[in-house]
Residue, then its C-alpha position, 0 to 999 in steps of 0.5 A: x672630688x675628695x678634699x684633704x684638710x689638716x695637717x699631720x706628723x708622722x716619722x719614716x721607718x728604716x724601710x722608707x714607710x710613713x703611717x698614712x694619716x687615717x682622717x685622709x684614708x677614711x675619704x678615700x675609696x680607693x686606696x692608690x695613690x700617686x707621689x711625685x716631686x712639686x714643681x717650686x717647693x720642696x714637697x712631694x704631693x700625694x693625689x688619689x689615682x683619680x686625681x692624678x688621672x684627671x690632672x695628667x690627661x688635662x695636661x697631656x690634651x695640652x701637649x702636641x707629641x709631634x713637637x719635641x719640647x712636648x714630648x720631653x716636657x712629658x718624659x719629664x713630667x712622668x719622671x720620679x713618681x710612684x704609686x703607693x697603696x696604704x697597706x691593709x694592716x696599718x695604712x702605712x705607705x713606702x715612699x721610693x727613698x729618691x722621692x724623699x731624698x728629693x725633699x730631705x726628709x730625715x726622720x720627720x714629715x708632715x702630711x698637709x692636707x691642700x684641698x685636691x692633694x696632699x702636701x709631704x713635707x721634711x718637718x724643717x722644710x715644712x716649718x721654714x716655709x710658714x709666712x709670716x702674719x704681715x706676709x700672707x696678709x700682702x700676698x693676699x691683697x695682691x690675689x684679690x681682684 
């Protein structure tokens, strides 16, 4: 399994394209990728197409299509995302303008590499989202056992 780590500016064209951060490309074989909205914060996450086939048949193995909530729950689930590929030339990827609307994205993101995926974040988001040293350090003796 790949892991992504790092973090990386980058500013969106007229088109909707971003530059792919090639530390990222160069891990992966292939190149497809899906985007879709999380679920708490106001990101987007970007799996390699492995990753996200792994995730949606664990999810979908959970699921009874003979109930409607998990039929709608599904519908939902599959709602909003794209599959993009760097292009060859310049890794650039174009991210559908409703996915980056979703988070408000203006002119600048971040990339954040999260280990199994990869963070998109509007610059201002990204930043306003930061928790402070004394923050982190509770909410992490609350996680350890």
């Amino acid at each position: 399994m790949i892991k992504f780590i790092g973090e990386y500016s980058a500013k969106v064209d007229d088109k909707g394209r971003v530059v792919f951060p090639a530390d990222f490309k160069a891990l992966m074989n292939d190149t497809r990728l899906v985007v879709r909205k999380n679920l708490y914060e106001p990101c987007l996450e970007i799996f390699t197409y492995a990753e996200w086939e792994r995730q949606s048949e664990e999810i979908k193995a959970r699921l009874d299509f003979f109930k409607p909530e998990h039929e709608r729950f599904w519908r939902e689930y599959m709602r909003s995302r794209a599959l993009v590929c760097p292009d060859g030339k310049l890794g650039r990827i174009n991210i559908p303008d409703k996915l980056l609307q979703s988070i408000g994205v203006q002119k600048e993101v971040v990339f954040l590499g999260a280990d199994h995926k990869i963070e998109l974040w509007a610059r201002e988001s990204f930043e306003a989202s930061a928790l402070g040293e004394d923050e982190m350090a509770a909410l992490a003796q609350t996680l350890s056992k």
